[in-house]
FIBATOR-520393 format. One record per residue (C-alpha): residue number from 1; residue in one letter; x negated, y negated, z. Coordinates in nm, 3 decimals. Example, Ala and Ser with C-alpha at 12.3 -4.5 7.8 and 13.67 -1.06 7.14 Angstrom:
<r><num>1</num><residuo>A</residuo><x>-1.230</x><y>0.450</y><z>0.780</z></r>
<r><num>2</num><residuo>S</residuo><x>-1.367</x><y>0.106</y><z>0.714</z></r>
END
This chain:
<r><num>1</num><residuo>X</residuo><x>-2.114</x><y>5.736</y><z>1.334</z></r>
<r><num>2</num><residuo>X</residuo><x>-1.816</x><y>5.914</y><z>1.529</z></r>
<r><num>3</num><residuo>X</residuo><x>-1.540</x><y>5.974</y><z>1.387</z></r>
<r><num>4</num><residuo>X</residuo><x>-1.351</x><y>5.743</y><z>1.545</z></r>
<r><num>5</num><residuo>X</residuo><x>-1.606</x><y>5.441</y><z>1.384</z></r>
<r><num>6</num><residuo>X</residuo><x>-1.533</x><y>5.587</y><z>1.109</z></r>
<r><num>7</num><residuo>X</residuo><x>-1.135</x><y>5.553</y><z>1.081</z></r>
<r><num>8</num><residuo>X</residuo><x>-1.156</x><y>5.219</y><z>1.199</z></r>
<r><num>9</num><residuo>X</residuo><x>-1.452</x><y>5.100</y><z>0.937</z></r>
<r><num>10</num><residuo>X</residuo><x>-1.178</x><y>5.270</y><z>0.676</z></r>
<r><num>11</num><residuo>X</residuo><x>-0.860</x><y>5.047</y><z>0.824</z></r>
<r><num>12</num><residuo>X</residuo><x>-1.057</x><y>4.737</y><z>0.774</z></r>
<r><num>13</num><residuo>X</residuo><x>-1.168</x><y>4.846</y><z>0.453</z></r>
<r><num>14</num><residuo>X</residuo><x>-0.795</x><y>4.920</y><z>0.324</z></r>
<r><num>15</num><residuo>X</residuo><x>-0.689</x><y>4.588</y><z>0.569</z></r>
<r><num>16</num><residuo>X</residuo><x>-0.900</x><y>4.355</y><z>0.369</z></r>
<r><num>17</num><residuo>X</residuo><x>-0.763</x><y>4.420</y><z>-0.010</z></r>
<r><num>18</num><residuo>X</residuo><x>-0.399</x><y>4.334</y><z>0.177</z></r>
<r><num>19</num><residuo>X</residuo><x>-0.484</x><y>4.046</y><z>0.391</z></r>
<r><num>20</num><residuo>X</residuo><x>-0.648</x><y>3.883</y><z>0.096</z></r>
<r><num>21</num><residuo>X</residuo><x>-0.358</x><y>3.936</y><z>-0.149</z></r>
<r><num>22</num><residuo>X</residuo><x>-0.127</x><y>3.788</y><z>0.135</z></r>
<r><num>23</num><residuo>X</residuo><x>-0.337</x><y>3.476</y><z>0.138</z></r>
<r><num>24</num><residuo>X</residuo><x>-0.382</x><y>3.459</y><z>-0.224</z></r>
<r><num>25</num><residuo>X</residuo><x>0.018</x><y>3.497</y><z>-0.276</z></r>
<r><num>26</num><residuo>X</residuo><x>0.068</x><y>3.181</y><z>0.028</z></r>
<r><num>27</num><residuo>X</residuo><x>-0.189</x><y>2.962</y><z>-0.182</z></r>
<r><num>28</num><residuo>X</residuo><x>-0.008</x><y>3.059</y><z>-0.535</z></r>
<r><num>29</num><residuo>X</residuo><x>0.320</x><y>2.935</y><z>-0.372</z></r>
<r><num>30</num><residuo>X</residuo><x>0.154</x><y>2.607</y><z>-0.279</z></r>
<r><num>31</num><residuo>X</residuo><x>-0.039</x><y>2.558</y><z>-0.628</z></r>
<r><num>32</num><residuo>X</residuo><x>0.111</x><y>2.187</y><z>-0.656</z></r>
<r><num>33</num><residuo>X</residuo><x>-0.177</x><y>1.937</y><z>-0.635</z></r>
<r><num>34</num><residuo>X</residuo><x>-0.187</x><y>1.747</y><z>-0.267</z></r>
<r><num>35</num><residuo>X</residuo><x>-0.361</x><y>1.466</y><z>-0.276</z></r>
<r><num>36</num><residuo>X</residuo><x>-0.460</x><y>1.255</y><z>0.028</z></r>
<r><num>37</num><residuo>X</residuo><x>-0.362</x><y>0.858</y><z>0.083</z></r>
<r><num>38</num><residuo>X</residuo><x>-0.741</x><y>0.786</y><z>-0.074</z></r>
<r><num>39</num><residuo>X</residuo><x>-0.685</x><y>0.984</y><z>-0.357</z></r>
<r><num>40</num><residuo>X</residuo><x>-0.378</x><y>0.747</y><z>-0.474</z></r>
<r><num>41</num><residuo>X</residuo><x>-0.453</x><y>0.539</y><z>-0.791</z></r>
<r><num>42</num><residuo>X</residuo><x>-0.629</x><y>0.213</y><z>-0.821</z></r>
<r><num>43</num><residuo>X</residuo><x>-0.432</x><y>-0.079</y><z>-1.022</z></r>
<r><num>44</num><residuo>X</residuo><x>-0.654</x><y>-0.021</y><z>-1.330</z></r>
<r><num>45</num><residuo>X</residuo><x>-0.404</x><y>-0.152</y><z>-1.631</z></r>
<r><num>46</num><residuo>X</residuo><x>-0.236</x><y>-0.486</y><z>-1.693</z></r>
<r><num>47</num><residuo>X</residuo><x>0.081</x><y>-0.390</y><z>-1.507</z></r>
<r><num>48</num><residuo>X</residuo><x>0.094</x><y>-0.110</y><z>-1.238</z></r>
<r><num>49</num><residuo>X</residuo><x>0.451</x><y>-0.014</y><z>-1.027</z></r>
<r><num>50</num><residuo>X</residuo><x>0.534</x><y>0.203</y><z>-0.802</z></r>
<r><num>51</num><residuo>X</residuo><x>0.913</x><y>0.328</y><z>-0.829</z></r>
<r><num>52</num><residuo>X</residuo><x>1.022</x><y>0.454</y><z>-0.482</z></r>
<r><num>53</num><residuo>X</residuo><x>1.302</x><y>0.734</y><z>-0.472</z></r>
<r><num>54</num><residuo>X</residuo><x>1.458</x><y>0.788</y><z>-0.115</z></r>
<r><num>55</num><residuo>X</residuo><x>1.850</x><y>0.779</y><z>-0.220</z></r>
<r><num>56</num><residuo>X</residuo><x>2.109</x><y>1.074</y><z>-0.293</z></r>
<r><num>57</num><residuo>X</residuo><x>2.314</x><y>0.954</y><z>-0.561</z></r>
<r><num>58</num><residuo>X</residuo><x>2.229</x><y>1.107</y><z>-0.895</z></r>
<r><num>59</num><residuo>X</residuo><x>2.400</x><y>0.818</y><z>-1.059</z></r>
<r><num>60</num><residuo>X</residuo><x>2.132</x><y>0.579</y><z>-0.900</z></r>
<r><num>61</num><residuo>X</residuo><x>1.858</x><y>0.821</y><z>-1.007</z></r>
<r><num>62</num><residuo>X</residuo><x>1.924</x><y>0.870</y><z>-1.381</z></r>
<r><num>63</num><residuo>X</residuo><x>1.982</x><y>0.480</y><z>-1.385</z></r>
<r><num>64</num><residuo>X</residuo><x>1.577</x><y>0.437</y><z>-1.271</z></r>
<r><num>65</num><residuo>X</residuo><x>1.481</x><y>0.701</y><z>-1.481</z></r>
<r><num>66</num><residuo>X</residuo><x>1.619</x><y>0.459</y><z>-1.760</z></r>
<r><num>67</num><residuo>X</residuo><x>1.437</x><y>0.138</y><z>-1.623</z></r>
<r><num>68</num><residuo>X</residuo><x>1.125</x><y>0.304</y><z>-1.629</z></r>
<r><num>69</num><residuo>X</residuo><x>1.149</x><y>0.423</y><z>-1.997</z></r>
<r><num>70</num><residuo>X</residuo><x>1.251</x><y>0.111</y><z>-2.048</z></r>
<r><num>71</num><residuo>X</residuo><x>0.966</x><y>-0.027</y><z>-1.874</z></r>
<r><num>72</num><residuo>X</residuo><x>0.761</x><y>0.189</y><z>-2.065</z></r>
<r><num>73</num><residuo>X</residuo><x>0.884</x><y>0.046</y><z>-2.431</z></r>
<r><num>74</num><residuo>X</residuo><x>0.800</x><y>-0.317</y><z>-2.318</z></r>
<r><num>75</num><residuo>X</residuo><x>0.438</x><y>-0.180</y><z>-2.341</z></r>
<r><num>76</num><residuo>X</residuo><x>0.520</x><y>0.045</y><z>-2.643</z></r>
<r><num>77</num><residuo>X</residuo><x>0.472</x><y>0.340</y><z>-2.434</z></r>
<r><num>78</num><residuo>X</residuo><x>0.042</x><y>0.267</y><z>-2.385</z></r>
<r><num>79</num><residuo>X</residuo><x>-0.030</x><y>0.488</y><z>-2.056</z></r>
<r><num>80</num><residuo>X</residuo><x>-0.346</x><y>0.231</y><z>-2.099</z></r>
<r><num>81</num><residuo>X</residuo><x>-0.141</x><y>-0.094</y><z>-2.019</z></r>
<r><num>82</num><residuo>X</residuo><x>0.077</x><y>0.018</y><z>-1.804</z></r>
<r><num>83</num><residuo>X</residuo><x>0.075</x><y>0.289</y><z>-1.518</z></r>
<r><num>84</num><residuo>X</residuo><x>0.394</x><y>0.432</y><z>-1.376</z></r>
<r><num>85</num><residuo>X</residuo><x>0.475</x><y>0.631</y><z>-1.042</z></r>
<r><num>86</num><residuo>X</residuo><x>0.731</x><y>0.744</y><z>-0.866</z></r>
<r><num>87</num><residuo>X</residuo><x>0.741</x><y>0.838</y><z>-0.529</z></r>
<r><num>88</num><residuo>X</residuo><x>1.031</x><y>1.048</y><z>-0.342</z></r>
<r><num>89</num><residuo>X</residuo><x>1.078</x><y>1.098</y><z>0.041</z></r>
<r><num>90</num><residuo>X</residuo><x>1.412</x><y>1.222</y><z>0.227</z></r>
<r><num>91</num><residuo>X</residuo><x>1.659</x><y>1.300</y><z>0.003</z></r>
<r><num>92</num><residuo>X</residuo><x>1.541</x><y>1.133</y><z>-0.283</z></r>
<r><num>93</num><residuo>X</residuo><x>1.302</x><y>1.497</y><z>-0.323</z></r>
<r><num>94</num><residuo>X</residuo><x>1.595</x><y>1.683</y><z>-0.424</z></r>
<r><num>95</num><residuo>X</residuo><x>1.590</x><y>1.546</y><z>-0.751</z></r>
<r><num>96</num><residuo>X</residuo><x>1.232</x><y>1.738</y><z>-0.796</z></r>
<r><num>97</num><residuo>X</residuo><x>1.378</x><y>2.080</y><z>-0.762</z></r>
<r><num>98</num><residuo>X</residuo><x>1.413</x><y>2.348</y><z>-0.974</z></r>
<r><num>99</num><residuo>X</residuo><x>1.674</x><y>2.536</y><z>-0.744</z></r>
<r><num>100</num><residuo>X</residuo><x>1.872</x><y>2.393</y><z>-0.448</z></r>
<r><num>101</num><residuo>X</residuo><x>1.982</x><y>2.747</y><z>-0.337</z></r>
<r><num>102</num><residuo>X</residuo><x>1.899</x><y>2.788</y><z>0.017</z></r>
<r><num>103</num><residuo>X</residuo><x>1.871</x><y>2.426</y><z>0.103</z></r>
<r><num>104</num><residuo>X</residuo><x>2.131</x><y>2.156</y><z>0.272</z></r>
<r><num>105</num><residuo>X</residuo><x>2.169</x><y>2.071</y><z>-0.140</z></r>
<r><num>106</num><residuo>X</residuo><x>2.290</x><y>2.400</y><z>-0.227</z></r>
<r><num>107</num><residuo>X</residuo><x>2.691</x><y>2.323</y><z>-0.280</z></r>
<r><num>108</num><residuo>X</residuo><x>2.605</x><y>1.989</y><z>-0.461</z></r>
<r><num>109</num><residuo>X</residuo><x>2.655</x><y>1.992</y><z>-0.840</z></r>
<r><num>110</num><residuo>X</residuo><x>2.360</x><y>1.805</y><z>-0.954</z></r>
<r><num>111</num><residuo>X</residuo><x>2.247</x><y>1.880</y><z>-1.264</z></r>
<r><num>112</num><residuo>X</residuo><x>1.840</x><y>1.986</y><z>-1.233</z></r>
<r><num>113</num><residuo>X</residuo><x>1.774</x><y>2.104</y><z>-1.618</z></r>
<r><num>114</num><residuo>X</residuo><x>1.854</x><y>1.695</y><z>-1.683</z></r>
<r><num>115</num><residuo>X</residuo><x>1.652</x><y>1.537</y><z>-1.425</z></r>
<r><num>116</num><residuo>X</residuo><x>1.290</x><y>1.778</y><z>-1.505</z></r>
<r><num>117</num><residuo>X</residuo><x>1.375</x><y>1.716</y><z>-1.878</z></r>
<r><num>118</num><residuo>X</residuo><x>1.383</x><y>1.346</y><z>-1.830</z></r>
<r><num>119</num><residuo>X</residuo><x>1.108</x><y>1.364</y><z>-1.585</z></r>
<r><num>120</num><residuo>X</residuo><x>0.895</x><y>1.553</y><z>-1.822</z></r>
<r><num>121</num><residuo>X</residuo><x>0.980</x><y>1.327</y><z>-2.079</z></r>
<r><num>122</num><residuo>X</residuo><x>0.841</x><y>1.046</y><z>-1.866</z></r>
<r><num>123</num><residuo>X</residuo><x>0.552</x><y>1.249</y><z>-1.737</z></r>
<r><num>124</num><residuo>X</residuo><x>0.429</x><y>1.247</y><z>-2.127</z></r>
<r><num>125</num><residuo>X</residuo><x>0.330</x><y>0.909</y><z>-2.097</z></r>
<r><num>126</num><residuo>X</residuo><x>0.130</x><y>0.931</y><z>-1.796</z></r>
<r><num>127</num><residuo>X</residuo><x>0.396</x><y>0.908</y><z>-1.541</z></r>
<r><num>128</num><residuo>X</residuo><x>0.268</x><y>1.054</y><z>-1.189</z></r>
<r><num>129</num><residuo>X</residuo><x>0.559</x><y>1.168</y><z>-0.977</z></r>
<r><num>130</num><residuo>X</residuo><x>0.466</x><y>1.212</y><z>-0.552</z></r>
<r><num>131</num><residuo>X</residuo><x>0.699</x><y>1.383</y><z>-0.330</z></r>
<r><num>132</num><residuo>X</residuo><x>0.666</x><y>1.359</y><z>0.024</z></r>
<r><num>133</num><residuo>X</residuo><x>0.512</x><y>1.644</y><z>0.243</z></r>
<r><num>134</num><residuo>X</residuo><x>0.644</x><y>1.564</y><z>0.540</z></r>
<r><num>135</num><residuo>X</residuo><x>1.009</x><y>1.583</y><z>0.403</z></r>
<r><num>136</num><residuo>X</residuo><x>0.945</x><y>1.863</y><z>0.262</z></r>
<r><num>137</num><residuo>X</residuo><x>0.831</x><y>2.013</y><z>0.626</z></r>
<r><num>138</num><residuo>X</residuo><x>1.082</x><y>1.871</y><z>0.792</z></r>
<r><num>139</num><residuo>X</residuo><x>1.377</x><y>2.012</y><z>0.604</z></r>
<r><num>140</num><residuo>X</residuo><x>1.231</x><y>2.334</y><z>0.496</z></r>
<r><num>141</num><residuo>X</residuo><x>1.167</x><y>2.316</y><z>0.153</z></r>
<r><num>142</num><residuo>X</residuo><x>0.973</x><y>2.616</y><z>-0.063</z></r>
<r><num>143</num><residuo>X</residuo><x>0.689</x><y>2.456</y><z>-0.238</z></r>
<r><num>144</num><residuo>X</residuo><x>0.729</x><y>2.647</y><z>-0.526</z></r>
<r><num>145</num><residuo>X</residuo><x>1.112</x><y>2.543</y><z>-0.555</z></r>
<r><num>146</num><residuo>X</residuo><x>0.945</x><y>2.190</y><z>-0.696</z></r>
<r><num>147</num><residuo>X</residuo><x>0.848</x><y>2.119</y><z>-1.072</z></r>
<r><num>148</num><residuo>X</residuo><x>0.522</x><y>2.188</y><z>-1.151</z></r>
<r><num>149</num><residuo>X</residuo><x>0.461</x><y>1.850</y><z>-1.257</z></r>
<r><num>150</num><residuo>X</residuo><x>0.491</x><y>1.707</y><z>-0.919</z></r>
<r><num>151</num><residuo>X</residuo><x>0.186</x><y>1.607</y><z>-0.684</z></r>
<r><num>152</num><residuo>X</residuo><x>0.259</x><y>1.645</y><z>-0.309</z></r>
<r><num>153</num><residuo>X</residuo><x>0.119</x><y>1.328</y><z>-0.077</z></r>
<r><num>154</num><residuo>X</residuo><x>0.104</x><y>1.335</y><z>0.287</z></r>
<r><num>155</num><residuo>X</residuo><x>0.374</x><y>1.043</y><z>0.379</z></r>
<r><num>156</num><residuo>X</residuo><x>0.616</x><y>0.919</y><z>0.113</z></r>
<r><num>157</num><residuo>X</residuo><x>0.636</x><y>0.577</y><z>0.305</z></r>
<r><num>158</num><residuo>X</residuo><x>0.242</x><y>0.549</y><z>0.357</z></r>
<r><num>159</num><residuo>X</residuo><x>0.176</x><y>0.630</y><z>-0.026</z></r>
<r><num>160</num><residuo>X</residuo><x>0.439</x><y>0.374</y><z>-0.118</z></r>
<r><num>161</num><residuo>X</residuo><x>0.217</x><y>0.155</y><z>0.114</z></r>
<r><num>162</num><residuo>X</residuo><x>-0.090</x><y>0.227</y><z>-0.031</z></r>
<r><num>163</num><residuo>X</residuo><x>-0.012</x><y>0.181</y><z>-0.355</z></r>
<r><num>164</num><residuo>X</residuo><x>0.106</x><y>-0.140</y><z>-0.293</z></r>
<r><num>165</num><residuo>X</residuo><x>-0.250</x><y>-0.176</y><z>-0.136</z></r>
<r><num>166</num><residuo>X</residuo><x>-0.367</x><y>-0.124</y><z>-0.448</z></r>
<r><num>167</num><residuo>X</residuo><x>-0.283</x><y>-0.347</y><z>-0.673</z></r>
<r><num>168</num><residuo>X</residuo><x>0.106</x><y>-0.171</y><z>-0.749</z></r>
<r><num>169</num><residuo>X</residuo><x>0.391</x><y>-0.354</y><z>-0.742</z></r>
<r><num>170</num><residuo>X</residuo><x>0.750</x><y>-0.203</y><z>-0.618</z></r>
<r><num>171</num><residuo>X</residuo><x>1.035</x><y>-0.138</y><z>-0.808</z></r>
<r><num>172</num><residuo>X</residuo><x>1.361</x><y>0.028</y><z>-0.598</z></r>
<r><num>173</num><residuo>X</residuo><x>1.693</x><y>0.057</y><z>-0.806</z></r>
<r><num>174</num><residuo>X</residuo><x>2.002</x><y>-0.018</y><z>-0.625</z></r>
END
């Protein structure tokens, strides 16, 4: 071995430790579980919904956060007779957010501590909440910037769809 092999076997010996750690930090800061369109859920209780988020108006969100807890109570809060989900697309993902600082949201005073402790309040009871991939592609959006509680799907719309499909009805507050 010249020396010349030998510097370059040592590069790609100190390259790999760095390119690895770059792709490990990309895939920590995309952790949130994707699922596909056939990985959506099955009607398998007496009632299934699907509650479809695509508005801006907090007022409007907090008001379906309400109707589904008090969806929930009409089944006394049994994840086993009823199942719950919520999907966002467009705007309606802001709402999912831990921060809006850097996004087209940043000026707006929403208030995000309420909306994940309500969410998470919901989630307890087997809630599922699906934000849309391509929104968050098309405006930007940091992956880790969403709740950990969240599940991303490929098409907000399509899900909606699918779900439907299977045996969900759909609720949309106006």
């Amino acid at each position: 071995m010249d020396r010349r092999e030998f510097f370059k076997l040592g590069a790609l010996s100190v390259a790999v430790p760095i390119v690895g750690g770059s792709v490990f930090a990309q895939e920590k800061k995309q952790a949130l579980p994707r699922l596909s369109l056939d990985d959506l859920p099955q009607k398998e209780t007496d009632d299934a919904v699907v509650y479809h988020c695509d508005f801006p108006q907090e007022k409007r969100f907090h008001g379906m956060l309400s109707n589904m807890r008090n969806h929930l109570s009409a089944y006394d809060f049994d994840p086993f007779r009823i199942k719950l989900v919520l999907v966002a697309n467009g705007v309606g993902v802001k709402f999912f957010m831990k921060t809006h600082k850097g996004t087209r949201w940043e000026k707006e005073k929403i208030d995000l501590k309420r909306a994940e402790e309500r969410l998470a309040y919901l989630a307890q009871f087997e809630v599922e909440y699906y934000i849309c991939d391509i929104t968050i592609r098309s405006l930007k959006l940091k992956y880790e910037n969403f709740f950990d509680f969240v599940k991303i799907v490929p098409s907000g719309v399509a899900s909606v769809g699918r779900l439907q499909t299977n045996g969900f009805g759909y609720i949309k507050v106006l």
